[in-house]
C-alpha positions in Angstrom: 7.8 -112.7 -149.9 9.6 -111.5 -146.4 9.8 -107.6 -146.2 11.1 -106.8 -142.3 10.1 -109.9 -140.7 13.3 -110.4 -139.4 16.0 -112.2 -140.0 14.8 -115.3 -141.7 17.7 -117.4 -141.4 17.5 -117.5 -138.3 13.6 -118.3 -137.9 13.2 -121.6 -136.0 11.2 -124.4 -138.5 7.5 -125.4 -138.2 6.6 -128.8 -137.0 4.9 -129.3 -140.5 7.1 -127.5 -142.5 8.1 -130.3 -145.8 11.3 -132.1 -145.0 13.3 -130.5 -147.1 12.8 -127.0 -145.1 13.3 -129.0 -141.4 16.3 -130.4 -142.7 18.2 -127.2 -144.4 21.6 -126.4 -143.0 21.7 -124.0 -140.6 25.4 -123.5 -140.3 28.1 -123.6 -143.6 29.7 -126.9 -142.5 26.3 -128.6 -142.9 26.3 -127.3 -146.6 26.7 -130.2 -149.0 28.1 -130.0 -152.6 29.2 -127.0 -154.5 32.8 -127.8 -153.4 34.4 -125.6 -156.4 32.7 -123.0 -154.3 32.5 -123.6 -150.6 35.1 -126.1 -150.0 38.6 -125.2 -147.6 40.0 -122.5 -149.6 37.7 -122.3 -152.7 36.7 -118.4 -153.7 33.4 -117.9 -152.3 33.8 -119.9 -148.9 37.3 -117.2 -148.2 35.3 -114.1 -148.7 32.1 -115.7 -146.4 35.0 -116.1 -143.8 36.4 -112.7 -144.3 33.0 -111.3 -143.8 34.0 -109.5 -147.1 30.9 -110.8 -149.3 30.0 -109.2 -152.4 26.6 -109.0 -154.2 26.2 -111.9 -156.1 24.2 -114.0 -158.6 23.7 -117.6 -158.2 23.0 -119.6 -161.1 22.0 -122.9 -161.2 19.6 -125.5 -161.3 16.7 -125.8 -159.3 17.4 -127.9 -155.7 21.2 -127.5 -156.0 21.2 -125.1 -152.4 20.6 -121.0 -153.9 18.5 -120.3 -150.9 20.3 -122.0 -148.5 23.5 -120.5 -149.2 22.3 -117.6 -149.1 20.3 -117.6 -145.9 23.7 -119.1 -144.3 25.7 -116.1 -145.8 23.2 -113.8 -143.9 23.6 -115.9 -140.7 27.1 -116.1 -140.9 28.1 -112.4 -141.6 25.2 -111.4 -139.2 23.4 -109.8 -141.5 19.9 -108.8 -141.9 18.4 -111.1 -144.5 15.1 -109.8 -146.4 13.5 -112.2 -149.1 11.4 -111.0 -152.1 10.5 -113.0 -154.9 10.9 -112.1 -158.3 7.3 -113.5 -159.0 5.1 -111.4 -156.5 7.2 -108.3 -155.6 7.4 -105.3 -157.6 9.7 -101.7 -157.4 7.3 -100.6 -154.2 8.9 -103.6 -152.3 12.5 -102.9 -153.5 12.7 -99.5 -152.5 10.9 -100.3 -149.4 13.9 -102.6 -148.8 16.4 -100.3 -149.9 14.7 -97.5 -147.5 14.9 -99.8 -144.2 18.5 -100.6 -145.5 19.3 -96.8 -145.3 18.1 -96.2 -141.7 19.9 -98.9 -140.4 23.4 -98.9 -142.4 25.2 -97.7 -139.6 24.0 -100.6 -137.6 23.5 -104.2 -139.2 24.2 -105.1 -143.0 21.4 -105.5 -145.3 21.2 -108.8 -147.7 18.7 -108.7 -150.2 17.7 -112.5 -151.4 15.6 -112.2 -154.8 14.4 -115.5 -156.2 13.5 -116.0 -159.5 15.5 -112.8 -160.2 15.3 -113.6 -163.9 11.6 -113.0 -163.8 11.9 -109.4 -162.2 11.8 -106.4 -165.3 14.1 -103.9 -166.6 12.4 -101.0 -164.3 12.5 -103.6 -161.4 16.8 -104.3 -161.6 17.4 -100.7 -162.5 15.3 -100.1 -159.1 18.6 -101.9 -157.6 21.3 -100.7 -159.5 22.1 -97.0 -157.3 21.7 -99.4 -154.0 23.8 -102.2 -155.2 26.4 -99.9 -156.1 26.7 -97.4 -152.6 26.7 -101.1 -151.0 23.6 -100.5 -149.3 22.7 -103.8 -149.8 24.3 -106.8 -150.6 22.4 -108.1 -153.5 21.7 -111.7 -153.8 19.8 -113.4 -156.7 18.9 -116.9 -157.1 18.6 -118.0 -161.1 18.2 -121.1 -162.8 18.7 -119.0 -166.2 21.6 -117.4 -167.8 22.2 -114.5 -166.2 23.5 -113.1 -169.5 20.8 -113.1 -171.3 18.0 -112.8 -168.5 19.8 -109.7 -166.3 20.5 -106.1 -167.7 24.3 -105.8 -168.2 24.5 -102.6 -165.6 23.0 -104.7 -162.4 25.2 -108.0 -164.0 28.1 -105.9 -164.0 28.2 -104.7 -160.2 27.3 -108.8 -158.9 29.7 -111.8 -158.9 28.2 -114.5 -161.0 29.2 -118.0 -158.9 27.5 -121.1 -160.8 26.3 -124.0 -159.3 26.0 -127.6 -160.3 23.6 -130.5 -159.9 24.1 -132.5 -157.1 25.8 -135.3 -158.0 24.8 -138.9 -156.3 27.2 -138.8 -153.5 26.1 -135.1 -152.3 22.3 -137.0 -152.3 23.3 -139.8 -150.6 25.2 -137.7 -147.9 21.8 -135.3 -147.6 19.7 -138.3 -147.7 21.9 -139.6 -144.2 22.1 -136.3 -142.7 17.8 -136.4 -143.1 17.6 -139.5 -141.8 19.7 -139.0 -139.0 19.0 -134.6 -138.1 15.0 -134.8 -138.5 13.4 -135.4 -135.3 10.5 -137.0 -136.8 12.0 -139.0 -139.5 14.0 -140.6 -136.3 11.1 -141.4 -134.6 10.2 -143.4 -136.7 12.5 -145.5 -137.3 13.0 -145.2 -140.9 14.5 -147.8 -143.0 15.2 -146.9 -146.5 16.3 -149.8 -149.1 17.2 -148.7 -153.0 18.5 -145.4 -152.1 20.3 -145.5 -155.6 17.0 -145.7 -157.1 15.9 -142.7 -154.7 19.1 -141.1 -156.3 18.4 -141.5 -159.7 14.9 -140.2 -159.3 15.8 -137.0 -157.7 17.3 -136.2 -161.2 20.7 -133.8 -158.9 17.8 -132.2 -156.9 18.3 -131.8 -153.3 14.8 -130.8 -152.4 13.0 -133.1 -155.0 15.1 -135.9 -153.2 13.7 -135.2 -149.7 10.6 -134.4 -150.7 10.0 -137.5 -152.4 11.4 -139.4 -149.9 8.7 -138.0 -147.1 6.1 -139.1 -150.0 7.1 -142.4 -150.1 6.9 -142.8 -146.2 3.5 -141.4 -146.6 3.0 -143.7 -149.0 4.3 -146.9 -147.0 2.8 -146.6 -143.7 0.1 -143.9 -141.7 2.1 -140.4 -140.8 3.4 -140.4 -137.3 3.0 -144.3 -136.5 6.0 -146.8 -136.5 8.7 -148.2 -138.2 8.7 -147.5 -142.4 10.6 -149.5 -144.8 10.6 -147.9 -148.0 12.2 -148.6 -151.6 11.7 -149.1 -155.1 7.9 -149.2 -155.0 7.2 -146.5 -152.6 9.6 -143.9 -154.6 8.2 -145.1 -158.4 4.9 -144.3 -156.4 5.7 -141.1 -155.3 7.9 -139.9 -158.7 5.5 -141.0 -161.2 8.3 -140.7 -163.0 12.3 -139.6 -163.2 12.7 -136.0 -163.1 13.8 -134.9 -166.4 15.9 -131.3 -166.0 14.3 -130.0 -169.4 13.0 -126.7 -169.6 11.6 -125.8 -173.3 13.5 -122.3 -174.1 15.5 -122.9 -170.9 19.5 -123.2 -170.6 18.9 -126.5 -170.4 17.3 -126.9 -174.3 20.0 -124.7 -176.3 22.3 -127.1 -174.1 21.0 -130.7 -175.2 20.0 -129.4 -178.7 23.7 -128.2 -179.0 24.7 -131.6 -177.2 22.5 -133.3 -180.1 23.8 -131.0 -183.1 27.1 -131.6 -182.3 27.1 -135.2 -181.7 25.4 -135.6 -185.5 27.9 -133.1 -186.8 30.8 -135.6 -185.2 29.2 -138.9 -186.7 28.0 -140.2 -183.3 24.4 -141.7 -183.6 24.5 -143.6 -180.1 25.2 -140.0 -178.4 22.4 -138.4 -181.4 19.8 -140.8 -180.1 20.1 -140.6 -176.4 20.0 -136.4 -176.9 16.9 -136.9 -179.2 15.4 -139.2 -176.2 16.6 -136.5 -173.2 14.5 -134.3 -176.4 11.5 -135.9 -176.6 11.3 -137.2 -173.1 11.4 -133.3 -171.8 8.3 -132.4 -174.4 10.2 -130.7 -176.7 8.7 -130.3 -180.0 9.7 -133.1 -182.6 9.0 -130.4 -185.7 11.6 -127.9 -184.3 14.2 -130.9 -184.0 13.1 -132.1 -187.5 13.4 -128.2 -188.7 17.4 -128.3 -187.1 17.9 -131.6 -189.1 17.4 -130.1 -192.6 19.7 -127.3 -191.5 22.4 -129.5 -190.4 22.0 -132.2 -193.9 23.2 -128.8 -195.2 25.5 -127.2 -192.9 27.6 -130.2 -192.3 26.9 -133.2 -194.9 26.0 -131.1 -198.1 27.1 -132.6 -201.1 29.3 -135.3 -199.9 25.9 -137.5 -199.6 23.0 -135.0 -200.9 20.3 -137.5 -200.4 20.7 -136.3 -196.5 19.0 -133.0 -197.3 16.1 -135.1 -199.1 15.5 -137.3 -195.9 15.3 -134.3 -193.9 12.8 -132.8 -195.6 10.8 -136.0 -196.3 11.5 -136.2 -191.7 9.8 -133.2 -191.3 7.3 -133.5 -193.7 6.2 -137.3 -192.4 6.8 -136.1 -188.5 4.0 -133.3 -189.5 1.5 -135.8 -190.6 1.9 -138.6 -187.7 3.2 -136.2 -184.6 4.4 -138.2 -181.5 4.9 -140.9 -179.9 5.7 -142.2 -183.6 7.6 -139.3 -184.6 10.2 -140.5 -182.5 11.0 -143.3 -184.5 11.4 -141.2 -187.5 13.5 -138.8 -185.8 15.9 -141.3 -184.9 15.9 -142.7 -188.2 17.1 -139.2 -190.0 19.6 -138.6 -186.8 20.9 -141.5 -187.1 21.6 -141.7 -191.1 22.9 -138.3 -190.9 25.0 -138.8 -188.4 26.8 -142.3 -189.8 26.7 -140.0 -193.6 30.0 -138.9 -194.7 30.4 -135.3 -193.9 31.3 -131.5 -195.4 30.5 -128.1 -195.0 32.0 -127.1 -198.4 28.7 -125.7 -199.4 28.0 -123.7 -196.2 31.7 -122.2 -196.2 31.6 -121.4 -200.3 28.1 -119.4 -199.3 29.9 -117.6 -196.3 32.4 -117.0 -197.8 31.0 -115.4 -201.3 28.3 -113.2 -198.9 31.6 -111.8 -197.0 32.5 -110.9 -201.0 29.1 -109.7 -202.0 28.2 -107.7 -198.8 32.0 -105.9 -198.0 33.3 -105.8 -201.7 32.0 -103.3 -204.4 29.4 -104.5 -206.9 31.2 -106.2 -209.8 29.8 -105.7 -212.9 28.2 -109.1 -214.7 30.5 -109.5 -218.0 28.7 -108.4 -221.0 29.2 -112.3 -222.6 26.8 -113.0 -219.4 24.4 -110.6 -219.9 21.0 -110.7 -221.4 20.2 -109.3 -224.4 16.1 -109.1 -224.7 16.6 -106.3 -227.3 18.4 -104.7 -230.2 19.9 -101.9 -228.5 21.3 -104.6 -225.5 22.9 -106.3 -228.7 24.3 -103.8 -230.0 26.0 -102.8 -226.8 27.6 -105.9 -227.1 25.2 -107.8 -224.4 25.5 -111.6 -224.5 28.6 -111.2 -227.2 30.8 -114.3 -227.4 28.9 -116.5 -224.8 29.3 -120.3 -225.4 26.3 -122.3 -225.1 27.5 -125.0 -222.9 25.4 -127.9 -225.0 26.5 -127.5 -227.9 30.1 -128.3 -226.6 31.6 -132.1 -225.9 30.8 -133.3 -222.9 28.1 -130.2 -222.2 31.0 -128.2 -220.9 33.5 -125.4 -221.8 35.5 -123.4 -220.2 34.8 -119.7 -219.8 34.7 -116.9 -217.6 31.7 -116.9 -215.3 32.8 -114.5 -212.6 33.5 -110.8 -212.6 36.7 -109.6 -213.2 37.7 -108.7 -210.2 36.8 -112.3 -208.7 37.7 -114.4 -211.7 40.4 -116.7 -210.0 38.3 -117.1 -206.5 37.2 -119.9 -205.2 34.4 -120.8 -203.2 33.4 -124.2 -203.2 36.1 -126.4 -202.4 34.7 -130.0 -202.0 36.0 -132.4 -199.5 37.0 -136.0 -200.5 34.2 -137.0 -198.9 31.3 -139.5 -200.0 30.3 -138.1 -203.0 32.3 -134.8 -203.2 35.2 -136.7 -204.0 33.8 -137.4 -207.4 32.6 -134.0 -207.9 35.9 -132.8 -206.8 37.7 -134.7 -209.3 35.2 -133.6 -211.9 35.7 -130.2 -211.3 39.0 -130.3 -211.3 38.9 -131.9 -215.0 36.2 -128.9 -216.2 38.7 -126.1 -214.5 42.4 -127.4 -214.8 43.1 -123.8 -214.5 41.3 -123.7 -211.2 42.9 -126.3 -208.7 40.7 -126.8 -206.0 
């Protein structure tokens, strides 16, 4: 947290301040990626020049430049820049921002930076909402979360929402140059760097993981401060552990890939089902909740055109229960897979939708008295179960009678596709009701 220390984006950079900090753009033609955004005539970049900036929330994933920008929107408009974070401040440090902000309106522009601004409260954003709104400040949050859900409607309606995307390889590689090439002690060094696709890949569209991991590996490959460094493959596996996997469990990022992952089952593609399942399972996610979404989709989207679907599912979740990961993937993958190569309907969840839109907005149709039960002789003799026809005793166990109210005796509701095995039940049905074409 910053509170009156200045204007922070212009504060010089310690010598042993990480790499990713003595390397950060200090003016906006140094900004890399975000080009929807910042590039010659793009939205944002117009109303930086035209010193007309509005409060604004960025969203986007972590290491894609929140901070940055907005430290070079303060420099740029000459404003002064105060950072809180959403983690450690509270409504005394707002409104002790919003206070300095007052006495010096007439003087210099106050931009308020809130990290994290997903984590601050209710009472904390109402704290901003009066400020926001005179333009006292210029209010500018940082998010990796969906704003909509994670900032109250009034303070999201009087901000900008600009999102940001990952950082794809050619914005690394061009960061990865300008580091090599702007940092005073990288190019003392005399750095060589072989496998930077590797380095790339790695960084998982993450600016700072990127550079940081790159001044790991030259720790790594040689003693700080002496020499040439070569580093590659070896080094960055060394000072990764492991790719960086953007997977945040309750995140934007999991209703994103479990959508991705839905979907993909739901369109009969289990090469796309498996690799969501691995992105899944390789982020930590929870093999019973993805066994859990399986039984709802052999529902939802197969049903009756292959009803063994909704069996596997269950038996899925019942046998990922019992052996839990890492061999819970292979059953996962099985069920994903079967289900998504299985013919498909959703006959059974429309006919359900459908007959609650009936039951809930409708009025209560009375059951036909040939329906009824009749436990006693008074029930009989109001005619209760009069004129029903026992389906057995008929050829072929069927015969045709009303079974609906009156008011609903011609709707239909389940209208099976010609699917798998609705296709036969279709045609069945069809024979039973002649009356009722479906």
């Amino acid at each position: 947290m910053d509170l009156f220390g200045g204007d922070t984006s212009d504060l010089g950079t310690r010598d042993d301040a990480p790499l990713a900090e003595r390397v950060r753009p200090r003016i906006l033609t140094e900004f890399i990626g975000q080009d929807h955004l910042l590039g010659e005539g793009k939205p944002l970049r117009i109303l930086i020049e035209r010193d007309q900036v509005p409060s604004m929330i960025l969203w986007g994933p972590p290491g894609s430049g929140k901070t940055t920008l907005a430290r070079l929107i303060a420099r740029h408009t000459h404003a002064q820049f105060v950072q809180l974070s959403a983690v450690s401040a509270g409504v005394k440090d707002v409104r002790a921002v919003i206070e300095r902000a007052a006495a010096q309106r007439h003087h210099r522009r106050t931009i308020l930076f809130i990290d994290e601004i997903h984590r601050f409260n209710k009472a904390q954003q109402d704290a901003l909402l009066h400020s926001v709104e005179e333009g006292l400040v210029t209010l500018i949050g940082a998010t990796t979360e969906n704003p909509s859900f994670e900032v109250i409607s009034p303070l999201l309606s009087r901000c900008r929402v600009y999102v940001l995307q990952p950082l794809g390889a050619d914005h690394l590689r061009a960061i990865l140059d300008h580091a090599l090439t702007a940092d005073a002690q990288l190019t003392a060094r005399s750095i060589a760097v072989n496998d930077r696709d590797r380095l790339v890949l790695l960084s998982g569209g993450d600016a700072r993981m990127l550079l940081n991991g790159l001044e790991t590996a030259i720790r790594i490959a040689g003693s700080e401060g002496s020499g040439p460094v070569t580093v590659g493959r070896r080094e960055f596996d060394e000072a990764f552990q492991r790719k960086l996997n953007r997977y945040d469990d309750g995140g934007e990022e999991h209703y994103n890939i479990i959508s991705a992952f839905i979907k993909s089952v739901r369109g009969s593609d289990p090469d796309a089902a498996v690799y969501w399942l691995a992105r899944m399972l390789d982020g930590g996610e929870d093999p019973k909740f993805i066994a859990r979404r399986l039984i709802v989709l052999a529902s939802e989207d197969i049903g009756n055109a292959d009803a063994y679907g909704l069996t596997l599912a269950v038996s899925t979740f019942t046998a990922v229960d019992y052996v839990g990961m890492p061999e819970a993937r292979i059953i996962l993958a099985q069920c994903a897979t079967y289900l998504a190569s299985a013919p498909k309907s959703n006959a059974a969840y429309v006919a359900i939708s459908e007959a609650l839109e009936d039951a809930q907005q409708g009025p209560d149709a009375p059951v036909p008295l040939h329906l009824r039960n009749a436990p006693t002789g008074l029930l009989k003799e109001l005619g209760y179960g009069d004129n029903y026809k026992y389906a057995h005793d008929f050829d072929g166990h069927i015969v045709e009678q009303q079974y609906l109210p009156d008011a609903l005796k011609e709707k239909l509701y389940y209208r099976p596709g010609d699917n798998g095995r609705e296709k036969d039940m279709k045609e069945r049905l069809n024979r039973w009701w002649p009356k009722r074409r479906r």
